[in-house]
SEFI-765048 format. One record per residue (C-alpha): residue number from 1; residue in three letters; x, y, z. Coordinates in steps of 0.2 Angstrom, whole numbers. Layout:
REM SEFI-765048
  resi  resn     xx     yy     zz
   NUM   ALA      X      Y      Z
...
END
This chain:
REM SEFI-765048
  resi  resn     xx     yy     zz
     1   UNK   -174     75     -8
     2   UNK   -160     78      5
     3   UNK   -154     70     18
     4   UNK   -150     78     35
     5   UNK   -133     72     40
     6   UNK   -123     85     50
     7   UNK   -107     80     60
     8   UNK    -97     90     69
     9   UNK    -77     85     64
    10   UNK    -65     82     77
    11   UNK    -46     87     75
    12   UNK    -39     77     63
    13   UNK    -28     60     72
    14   UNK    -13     53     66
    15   UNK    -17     41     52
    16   UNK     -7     36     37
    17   UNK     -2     50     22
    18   UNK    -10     47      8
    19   UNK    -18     60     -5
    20   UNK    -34     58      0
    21   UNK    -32     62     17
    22   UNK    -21     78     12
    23   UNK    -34     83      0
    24   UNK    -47     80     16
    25   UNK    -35     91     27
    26   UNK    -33    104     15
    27   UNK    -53    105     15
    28   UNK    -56    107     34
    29   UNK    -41    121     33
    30   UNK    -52    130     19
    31   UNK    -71    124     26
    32   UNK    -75    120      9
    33   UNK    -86    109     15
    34   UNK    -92    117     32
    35   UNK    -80    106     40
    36   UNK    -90     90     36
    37   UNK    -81     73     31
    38   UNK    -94     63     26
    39   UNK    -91     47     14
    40   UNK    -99     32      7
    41   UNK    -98     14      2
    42   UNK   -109     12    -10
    43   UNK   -108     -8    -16
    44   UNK   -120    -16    -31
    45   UNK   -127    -32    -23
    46   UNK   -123    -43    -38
    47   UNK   -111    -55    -30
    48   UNK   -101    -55    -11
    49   UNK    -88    -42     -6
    50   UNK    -70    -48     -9
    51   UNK    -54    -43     -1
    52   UNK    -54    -29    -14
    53   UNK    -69    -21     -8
    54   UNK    -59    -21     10
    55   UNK    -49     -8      2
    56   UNK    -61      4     -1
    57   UNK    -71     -1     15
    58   UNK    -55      4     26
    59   UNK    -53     19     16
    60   UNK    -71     28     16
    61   UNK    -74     22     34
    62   UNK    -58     27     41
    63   UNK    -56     41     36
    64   UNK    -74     48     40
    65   UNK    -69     38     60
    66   UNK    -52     50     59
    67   UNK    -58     65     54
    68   UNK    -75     62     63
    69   UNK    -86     62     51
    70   UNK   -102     50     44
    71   UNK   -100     36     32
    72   UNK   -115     28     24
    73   UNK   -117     11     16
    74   UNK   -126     14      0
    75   UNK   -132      0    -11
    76   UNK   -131      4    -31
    77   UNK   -145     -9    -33
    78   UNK   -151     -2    -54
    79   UNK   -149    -19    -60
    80   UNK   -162    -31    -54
    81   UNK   -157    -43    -67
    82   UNK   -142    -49    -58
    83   UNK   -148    -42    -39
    84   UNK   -153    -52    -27
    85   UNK   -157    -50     -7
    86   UNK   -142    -64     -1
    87   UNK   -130    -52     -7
    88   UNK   -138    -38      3
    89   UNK   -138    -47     18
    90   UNK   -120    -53     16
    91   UNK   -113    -36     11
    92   UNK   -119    -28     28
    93   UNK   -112    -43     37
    94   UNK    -95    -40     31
    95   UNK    -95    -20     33
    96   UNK   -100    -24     50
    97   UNK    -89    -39     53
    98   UNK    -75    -26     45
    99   UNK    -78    -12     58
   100   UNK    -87     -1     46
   101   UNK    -98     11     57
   102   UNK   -116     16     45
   103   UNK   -128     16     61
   104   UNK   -145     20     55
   105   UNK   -136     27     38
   106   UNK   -140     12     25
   107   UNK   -148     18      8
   108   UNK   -152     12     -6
   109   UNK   -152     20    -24
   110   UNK   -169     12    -27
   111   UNK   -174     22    -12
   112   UNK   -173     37    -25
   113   UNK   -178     31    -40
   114   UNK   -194     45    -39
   115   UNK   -184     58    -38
   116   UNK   -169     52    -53
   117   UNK   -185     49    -64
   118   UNK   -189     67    -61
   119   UNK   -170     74    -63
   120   UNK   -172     64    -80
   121   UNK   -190     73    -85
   122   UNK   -179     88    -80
   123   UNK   -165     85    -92
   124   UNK   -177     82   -106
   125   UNK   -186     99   -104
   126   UNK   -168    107   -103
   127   UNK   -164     98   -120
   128   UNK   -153     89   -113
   129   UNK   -157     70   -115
   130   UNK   -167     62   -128
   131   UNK   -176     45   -130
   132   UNK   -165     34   -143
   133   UNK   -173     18   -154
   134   UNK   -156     14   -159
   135   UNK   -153     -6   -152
   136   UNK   -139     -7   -139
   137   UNK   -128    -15   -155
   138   UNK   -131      1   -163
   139   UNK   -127     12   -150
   140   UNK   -111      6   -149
   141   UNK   -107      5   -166
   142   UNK   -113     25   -167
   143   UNK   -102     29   -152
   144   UNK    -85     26   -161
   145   UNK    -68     22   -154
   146   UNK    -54     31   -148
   147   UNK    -47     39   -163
   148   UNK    -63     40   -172
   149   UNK    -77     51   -167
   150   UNK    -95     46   -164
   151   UNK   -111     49   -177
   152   UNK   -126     57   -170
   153   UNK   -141     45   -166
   154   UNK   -157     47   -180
   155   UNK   -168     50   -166
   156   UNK   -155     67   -157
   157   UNK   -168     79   -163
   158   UNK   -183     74   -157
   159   UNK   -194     87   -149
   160   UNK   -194     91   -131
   161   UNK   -214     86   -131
   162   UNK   -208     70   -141
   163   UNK   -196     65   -129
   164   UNK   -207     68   -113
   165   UNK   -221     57   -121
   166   UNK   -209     42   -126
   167   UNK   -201     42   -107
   168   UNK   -217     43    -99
   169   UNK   -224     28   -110
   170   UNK   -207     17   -107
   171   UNK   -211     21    -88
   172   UNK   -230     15    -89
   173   UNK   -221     -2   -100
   174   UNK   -226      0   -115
   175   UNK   -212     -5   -125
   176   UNK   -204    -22   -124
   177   UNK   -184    -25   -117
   178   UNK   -172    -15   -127
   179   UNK   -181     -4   -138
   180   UNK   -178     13   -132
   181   UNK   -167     21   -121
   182   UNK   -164     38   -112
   183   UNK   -150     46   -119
   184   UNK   -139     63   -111
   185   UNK   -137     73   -125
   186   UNK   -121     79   -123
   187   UNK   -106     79   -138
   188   UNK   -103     62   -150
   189   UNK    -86     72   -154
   190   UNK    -78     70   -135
   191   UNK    -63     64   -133
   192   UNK    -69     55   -116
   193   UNK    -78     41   -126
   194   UNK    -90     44   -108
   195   UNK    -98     60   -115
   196   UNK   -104     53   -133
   197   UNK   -123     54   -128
   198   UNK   -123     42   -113
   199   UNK   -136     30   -110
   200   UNK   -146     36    -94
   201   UNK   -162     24    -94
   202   UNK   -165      8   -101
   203   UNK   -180     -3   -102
   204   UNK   -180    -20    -91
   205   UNK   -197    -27    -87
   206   UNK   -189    -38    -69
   207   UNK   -194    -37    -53
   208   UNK   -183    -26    -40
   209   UNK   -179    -35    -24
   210   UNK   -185    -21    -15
   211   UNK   -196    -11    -28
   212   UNK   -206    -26    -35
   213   UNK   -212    -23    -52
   214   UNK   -216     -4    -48
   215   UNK   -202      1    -61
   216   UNK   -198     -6    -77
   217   UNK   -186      8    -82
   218   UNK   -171      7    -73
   219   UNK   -155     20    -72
   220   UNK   -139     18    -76
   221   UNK   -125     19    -65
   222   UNK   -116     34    -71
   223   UNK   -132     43    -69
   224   UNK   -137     38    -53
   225   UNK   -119     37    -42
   226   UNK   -118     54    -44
   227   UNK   -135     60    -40
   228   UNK   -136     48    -23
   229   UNK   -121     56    -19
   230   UNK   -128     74    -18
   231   UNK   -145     68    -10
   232   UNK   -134     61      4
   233   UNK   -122     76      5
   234   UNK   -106     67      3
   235   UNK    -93     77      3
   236   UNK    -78     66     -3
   237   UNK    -85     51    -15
   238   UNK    -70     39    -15
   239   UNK    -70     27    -29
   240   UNK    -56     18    -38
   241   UNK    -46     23    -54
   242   UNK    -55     14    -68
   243   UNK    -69     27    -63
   244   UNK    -57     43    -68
   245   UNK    -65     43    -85
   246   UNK    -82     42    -80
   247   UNK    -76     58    -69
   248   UNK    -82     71    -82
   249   UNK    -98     63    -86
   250   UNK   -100     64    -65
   251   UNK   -101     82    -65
   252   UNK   -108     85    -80
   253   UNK   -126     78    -75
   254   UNK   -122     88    -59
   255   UNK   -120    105    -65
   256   UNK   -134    104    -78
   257   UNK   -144     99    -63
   258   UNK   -138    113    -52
   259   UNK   -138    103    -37
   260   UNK   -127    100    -23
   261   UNK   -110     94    -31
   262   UNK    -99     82    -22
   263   UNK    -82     79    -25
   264   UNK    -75     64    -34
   265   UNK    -59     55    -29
   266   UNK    -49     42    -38
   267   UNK    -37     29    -31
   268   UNK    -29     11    -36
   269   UNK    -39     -3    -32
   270   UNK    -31    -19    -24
   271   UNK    -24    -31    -35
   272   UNK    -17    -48    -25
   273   UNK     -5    -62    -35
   274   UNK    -14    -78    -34
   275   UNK    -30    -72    -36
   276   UNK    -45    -66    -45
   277   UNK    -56    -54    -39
   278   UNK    -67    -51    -52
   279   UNK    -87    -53    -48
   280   UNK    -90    -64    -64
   281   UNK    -75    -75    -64
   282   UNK    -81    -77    -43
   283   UNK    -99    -82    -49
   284   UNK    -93    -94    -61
   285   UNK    -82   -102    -50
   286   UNK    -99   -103    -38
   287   UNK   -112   -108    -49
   288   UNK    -99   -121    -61
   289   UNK    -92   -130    -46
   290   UNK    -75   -126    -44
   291   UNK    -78   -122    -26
   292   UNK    -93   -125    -13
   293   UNK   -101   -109    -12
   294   UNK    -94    -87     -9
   295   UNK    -90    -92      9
   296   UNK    -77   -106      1
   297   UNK    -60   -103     13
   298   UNK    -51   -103     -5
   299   UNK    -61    -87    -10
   300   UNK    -56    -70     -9
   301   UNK    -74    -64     -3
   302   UNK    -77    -58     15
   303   UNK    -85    -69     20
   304   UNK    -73    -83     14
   305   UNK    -58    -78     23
   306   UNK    -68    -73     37
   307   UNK    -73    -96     40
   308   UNK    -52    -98     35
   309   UNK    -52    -87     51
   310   UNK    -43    -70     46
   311   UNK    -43    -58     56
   312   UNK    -53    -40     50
   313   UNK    -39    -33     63
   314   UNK    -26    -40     52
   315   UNK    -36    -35     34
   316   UNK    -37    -19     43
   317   UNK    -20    -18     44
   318   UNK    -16    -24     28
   319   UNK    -25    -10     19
   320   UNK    -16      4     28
   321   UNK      0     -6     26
   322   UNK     -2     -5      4
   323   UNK     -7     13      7
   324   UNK    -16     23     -6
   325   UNK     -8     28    -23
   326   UNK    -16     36    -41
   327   UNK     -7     20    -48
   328   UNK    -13      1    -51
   329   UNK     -2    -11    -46
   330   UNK     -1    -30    -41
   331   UNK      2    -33    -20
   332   UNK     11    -50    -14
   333   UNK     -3    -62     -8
   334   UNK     13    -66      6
   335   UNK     10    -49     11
   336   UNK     -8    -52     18
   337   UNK     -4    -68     26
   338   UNK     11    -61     33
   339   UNK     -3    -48     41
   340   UNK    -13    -63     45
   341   UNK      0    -71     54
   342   UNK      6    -54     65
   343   UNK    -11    -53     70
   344   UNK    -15    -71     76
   345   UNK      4    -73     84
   346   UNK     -3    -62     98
   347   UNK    -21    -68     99
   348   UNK    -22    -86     96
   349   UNK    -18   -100    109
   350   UNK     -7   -113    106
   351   UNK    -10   -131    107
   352   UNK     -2   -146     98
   353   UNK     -9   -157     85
   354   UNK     -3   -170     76
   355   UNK    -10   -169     57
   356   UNK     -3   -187     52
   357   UNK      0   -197     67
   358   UNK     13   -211     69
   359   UNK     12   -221     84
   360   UNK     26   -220     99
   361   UNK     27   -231    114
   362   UNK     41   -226    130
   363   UNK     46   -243    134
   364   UNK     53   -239    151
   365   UNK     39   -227    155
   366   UNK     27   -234    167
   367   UNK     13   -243    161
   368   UNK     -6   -234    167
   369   UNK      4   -221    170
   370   UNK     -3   -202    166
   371   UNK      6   -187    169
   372   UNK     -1   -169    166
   373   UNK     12   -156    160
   374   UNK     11   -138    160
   375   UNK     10   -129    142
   376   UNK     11   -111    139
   377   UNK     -6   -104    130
   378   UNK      4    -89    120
   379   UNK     20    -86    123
   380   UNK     16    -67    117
   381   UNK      3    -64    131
   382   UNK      7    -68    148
   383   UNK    -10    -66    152
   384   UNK    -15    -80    142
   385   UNK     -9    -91    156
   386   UNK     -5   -109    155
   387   UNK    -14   -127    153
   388   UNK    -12   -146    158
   389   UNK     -8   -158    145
   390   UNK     -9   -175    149
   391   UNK      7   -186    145
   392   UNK      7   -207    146
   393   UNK     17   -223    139
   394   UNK     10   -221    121
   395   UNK     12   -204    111
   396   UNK      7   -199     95
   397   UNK     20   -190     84
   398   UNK     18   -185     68
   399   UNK     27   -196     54
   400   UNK     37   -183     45
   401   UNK     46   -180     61
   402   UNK     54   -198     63
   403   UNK     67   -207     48
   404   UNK     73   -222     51
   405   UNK     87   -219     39
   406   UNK     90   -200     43
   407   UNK     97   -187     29
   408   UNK    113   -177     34
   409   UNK    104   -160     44
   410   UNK     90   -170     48
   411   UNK     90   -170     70
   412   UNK     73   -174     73
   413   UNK     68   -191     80
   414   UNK     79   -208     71
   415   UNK     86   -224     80
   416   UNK     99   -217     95
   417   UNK     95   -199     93
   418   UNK     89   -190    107
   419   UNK     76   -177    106
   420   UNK     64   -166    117
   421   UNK     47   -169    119
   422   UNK     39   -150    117
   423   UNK     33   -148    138
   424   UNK     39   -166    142
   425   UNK     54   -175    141
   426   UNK     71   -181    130
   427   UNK     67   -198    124
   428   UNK     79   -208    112
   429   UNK     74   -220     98
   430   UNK     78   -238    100
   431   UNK     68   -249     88
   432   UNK     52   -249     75
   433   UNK     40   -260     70
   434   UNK     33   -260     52
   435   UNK     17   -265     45
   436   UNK     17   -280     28
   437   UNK     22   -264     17
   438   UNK     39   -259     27
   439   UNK     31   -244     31
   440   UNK     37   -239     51
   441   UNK     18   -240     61
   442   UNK     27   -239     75
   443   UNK     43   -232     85
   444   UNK     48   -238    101
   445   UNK     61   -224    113
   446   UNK     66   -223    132
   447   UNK     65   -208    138
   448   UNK     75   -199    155
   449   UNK     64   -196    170
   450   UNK     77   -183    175
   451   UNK     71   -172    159
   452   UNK     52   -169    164
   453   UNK     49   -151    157
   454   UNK     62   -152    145
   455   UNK     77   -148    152
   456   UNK     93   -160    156
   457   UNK    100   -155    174
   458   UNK    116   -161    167
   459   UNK    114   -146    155
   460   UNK    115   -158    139
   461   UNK    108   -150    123
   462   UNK     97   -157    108
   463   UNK     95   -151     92
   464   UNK     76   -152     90
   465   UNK     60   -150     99
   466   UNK     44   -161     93
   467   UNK     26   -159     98
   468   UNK     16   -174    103
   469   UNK      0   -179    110
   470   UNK     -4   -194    123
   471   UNK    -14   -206    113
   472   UNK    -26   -211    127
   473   UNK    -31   -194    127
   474   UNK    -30   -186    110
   475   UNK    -47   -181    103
   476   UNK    -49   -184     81
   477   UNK    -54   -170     74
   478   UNK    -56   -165     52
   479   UNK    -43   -155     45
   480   UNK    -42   -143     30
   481   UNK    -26   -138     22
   482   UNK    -31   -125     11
   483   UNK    -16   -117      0
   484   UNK    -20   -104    -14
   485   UNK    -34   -106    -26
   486   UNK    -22   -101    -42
   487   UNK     -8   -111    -44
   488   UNK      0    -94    -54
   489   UNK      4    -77    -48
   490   UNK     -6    -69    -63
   491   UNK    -23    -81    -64
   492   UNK    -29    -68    -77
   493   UNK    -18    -73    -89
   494   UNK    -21    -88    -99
   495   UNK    -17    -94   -118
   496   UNK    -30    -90   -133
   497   UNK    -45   -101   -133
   498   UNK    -41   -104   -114
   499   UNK    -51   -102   -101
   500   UNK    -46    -93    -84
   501   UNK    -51   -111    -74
   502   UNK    -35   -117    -84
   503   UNK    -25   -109    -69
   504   UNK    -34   -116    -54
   505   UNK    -23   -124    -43
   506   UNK    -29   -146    -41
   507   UNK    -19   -147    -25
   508   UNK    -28   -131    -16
   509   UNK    -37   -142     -2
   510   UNK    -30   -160      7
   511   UNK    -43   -164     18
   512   UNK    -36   -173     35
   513   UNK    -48   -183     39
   514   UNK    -42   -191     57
   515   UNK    -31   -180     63
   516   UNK    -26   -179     85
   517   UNK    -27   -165     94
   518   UNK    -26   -159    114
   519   UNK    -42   -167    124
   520   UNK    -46   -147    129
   521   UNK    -51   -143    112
   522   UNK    -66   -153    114
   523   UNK    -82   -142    113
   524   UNK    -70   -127    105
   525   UNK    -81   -113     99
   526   UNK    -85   -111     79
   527   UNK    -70    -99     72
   528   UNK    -62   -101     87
   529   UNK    -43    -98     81
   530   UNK    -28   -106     87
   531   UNK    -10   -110     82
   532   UNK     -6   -129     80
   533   UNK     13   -129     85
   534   UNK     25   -130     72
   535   UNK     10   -131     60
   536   UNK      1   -116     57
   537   UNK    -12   -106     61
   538   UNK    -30   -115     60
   539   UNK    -50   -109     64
   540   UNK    -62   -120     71
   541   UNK    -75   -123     56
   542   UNK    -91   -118     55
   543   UNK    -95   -139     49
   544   UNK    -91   -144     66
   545   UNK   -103   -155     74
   546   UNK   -104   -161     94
   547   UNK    -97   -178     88
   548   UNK    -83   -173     79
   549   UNK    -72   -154     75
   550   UNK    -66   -147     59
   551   UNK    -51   -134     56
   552   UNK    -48   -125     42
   553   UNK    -30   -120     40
   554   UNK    -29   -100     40
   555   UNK    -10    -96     36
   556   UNK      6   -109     38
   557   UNK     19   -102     50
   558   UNK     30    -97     38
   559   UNK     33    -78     35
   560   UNK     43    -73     21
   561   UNK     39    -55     22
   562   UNK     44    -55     40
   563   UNK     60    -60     34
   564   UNK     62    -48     20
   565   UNK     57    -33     34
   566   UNK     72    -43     46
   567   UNK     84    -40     32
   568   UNK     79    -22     28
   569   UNK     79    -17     47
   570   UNK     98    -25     49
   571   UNK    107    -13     33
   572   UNK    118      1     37
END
């Protein structure tokens, strides 16, 4: 059962060095394999891809668009227990949304479960698999442990007729969940604890979400990654380290079926501090409560940083930024966001927003009075142009950028300081007004005409800018300050008898209900992305309503690693 998929290879582009490339380099100069490149991605639809998957789906796509080769989204669907048809439709979603090119290339393994039944009928007439009673308890009991070797199975030996009857009645159902399996017959004494008579079948009477109840034998993943790989003639099959091991077993069923042989190919999967991106831990954290649903801005999943309003330019980038390595490590969560923020400096509009807003009146501004000033959209694209921003008598500021009684290094707005009014003008403080509590409600300034714009003719200098918005104009919009999900680096890690909830972080969403924001962002389009000066960088919610705006926060303005990078440029 093989699939035609020819490409031609274009001369190899300037990409970033990593072994696999060489290794793919190396295999055009020899034509090993005719001068193909041709990858997969081949995901298991038991949960929703995470930033760890983007990795991988940077790597296999990017590397068949450089070379010029063909790159096919597989599904490794065996499992219809945990299965399901939302996380087929999601997966595809976020290839595509990621910039991963399949065109009419998406498989699935079930698409070949005929012809693995048949490579399995083939094994047992070779004499190389066996069906096995032995309970899955007992299989792994038999299989050993690293230092100790493994102890045939009672039922090794059957006959070759034997074996073909018993398969063929666990494919017609005749044995309940568990009770036999279709065993490789290979060497209980390996080393590789992968070799000790793998299980290739097992019994599993559940509808398949595509195959219905056609099958209740299902293969294992060992056995059928490697095979789907030679029906679709990859040529370099990608997969991360903790599938070294399982490297031997790969080839093994390969060469004993004397079909075409890809090449496997190791490499670190992505690790992030602050997060978990373990399928399991992701569905408990769904199913339990702990967040609304896989496209929760606080997940790692695709689609979840996709509605906090990343970029997949900026993931993209990310990935070819950590590079590719044989060795696991941990990468900075400030590392991503500081690829968030690059990417979003140079696309996203700026408007102002006041997230918690605190009343200000110009005293000697005239009353009815409404001005428009002119704003800059992005001060990184000249095309982006400019907008109107009405200005009146009565502002909105937000409260942490007045103090009464100021703290030394504090120059932003106090009674008889003079400040700039981001577009509009210097006003000074002269008085407040407090509600029953002492609380300031309410600030009243002057401001100089001669200052419209920002700039003194007299060439007087301040020492801080503020944003603002005209209150008579400012629309209310919902606001969601998301911050990490963990509250420590290593969420993995917690005490004996502890659960890993133990490390979620309680202050990782404030919700803003009634926050201001420029008129023009009435009717702003769902994951519409702009920065909120001096605030961050925040996407348009997909909650939204015609009455009322949401906001997710996406990444706060501050860059650590940009700093770091600044510091390294400056030494000798």
């Amino acid at each position: 059962m093989a699939i035609d998929q020819t490409s031609e290879p274009k001369a190899a582009a300037a990409g970033p060095s990593h072994f696999i490339r060489e290794i793919i380099l190396e295999d055009l100069k020899t034509n090993k394999w005719g001068g193909r490149v041709h990858t997969r991605f081949p995901p298991e639809p038991n949960g929703y891809l995470h930033i760890g998957h983007a990795k991988s789906i940077s790597i296999n796509f990017g590397l068949a668009q450089e070379f010029g080769g063909l790159c096919n989204l597989r599904f490794d669907d065996t499992n219809p227990s945990k299965e399901e048809t939302e996380y087929v439709d999601s997966i595809i979603e976020d290839v595509r949304w990621l910039g991963g090119d399949f065109g009419d290339r998406l498989f699935y393994a079930s698409d070949y479960f005929q012809q693995l039944y048949e490579w399995a009928v083939q094994l047992i007439k070779a004499g190389k698999a066996y069906v096995c009673d032995l309970t899955a308890e007992q299989v792994r009991e038999y299989r050993g442990t690293l230092t100790d070797p493994g102890r045939e199975s009672p039922w090794r030996n059957r006959s070759i007729e034997e074996n073909l009857d018993l398969f063929e009645r666990m494919k017609k159902g005749e044995f309940p969940d568990g009770a036999r399996t279709l065993r490789a017959k290979i060497d209980m004494a390996s080393r590789n604890l992968n070799l000790r008579d793998p299980v290739m079948y097992r019994i599993l009477h559940a509808d398949h979400h595509r195959t219905g109840d056609k099958w209740c034998i299902y293969p294992m993943y060992d056995f059928t990654h490697g095979e789907s790989d030679s029906i679709e003639r990859i040529t370099h099959s990608i997969c991360t380290l903790e599938f070294e091991d399982h490297r031997p077993l790969y080839d093994w069923y390969l060469e004993q079926l004397g079909i075409y042989h890809p090449q496997q190919i190791e490499f670190d999967r992505l690790n992030l501090t602050y997060t978990l991106l373990s399928k399991r831990r992701l569905l408990t954290l769904v199913k339990e409560g702990y967040v609304s649903g896989w496209d929760d801005p606080r997940m790692p999943t695709i689609t979840g940083i996709r509605r906090r309003g990343y970029t997949p330019e900026a993931i993209r980038n990310f990935c070819r930024a950590i590079g590719v390595s044989k060795t696991n490590g941990t990468i900075e969560l400030s590392l991503l966001e500081h690829h968030v923020r690059e990417d979003l400096n140079k696309r996203a509009l700026r408007v102002m927003a006041v997230l918690r807003p605190l009343r200000v009146v110009i005293d000697n501004y005239p009353e009815g009075q409404t001005e428009e000033m002119e704003a800059t959209n992005n001060p990184e694209d000249a095309s982006a142009g400019t907008r109107k921003v009405p200005f009146s008598r009565v502002l909105y500021i937000e409260q942490d950028d007045f103090r009464e009684d100021p703290p030394k290094q504090y120059f932003r707005l106090s009674p008889g300081r003079e400040v700039r009014l981001r577009y509009g003008y210097f006003i000074t403080a002269q008085s407040v007004v407090k509600d029953a509590s002492g609380q300031v409600v309410e600030v009243h300034c002057t401001y100089d005409p001669a200052t419209r714009g920002g700039n003194a003719p007299d060439g007087r200098k301040v020492k801080s800018t503020i944003h603002w918005l005209s209150a008579a104009h400012a629309m209310e919009a919902e606001v969601r300050l998301y911050d990490n999900l963990f509250a420590v680096p290593n969420p993995g890690d917690v005490p004996e008898g502890q659960e890993f909830t133990v490390n979620l972080n309680p202050k990782s969403l404030e919700v803003v209900p009634n926050a201001k924001l420029e008129p023009g962002l009435r009717g702003a389009a769902v994951a519409s992305r702009y920065q909120f000066e001096r605030l961050g960088y925040f996407c348009v919610d997909k909650d939204s309503t015609s009455g009322k705006l949401v906001f997710n926060r996406t990444v706060g303005l501050r860059d650590t690693w940009a700093k770091i990078e600044k510091a390294q440029q400056a030494k000798p």
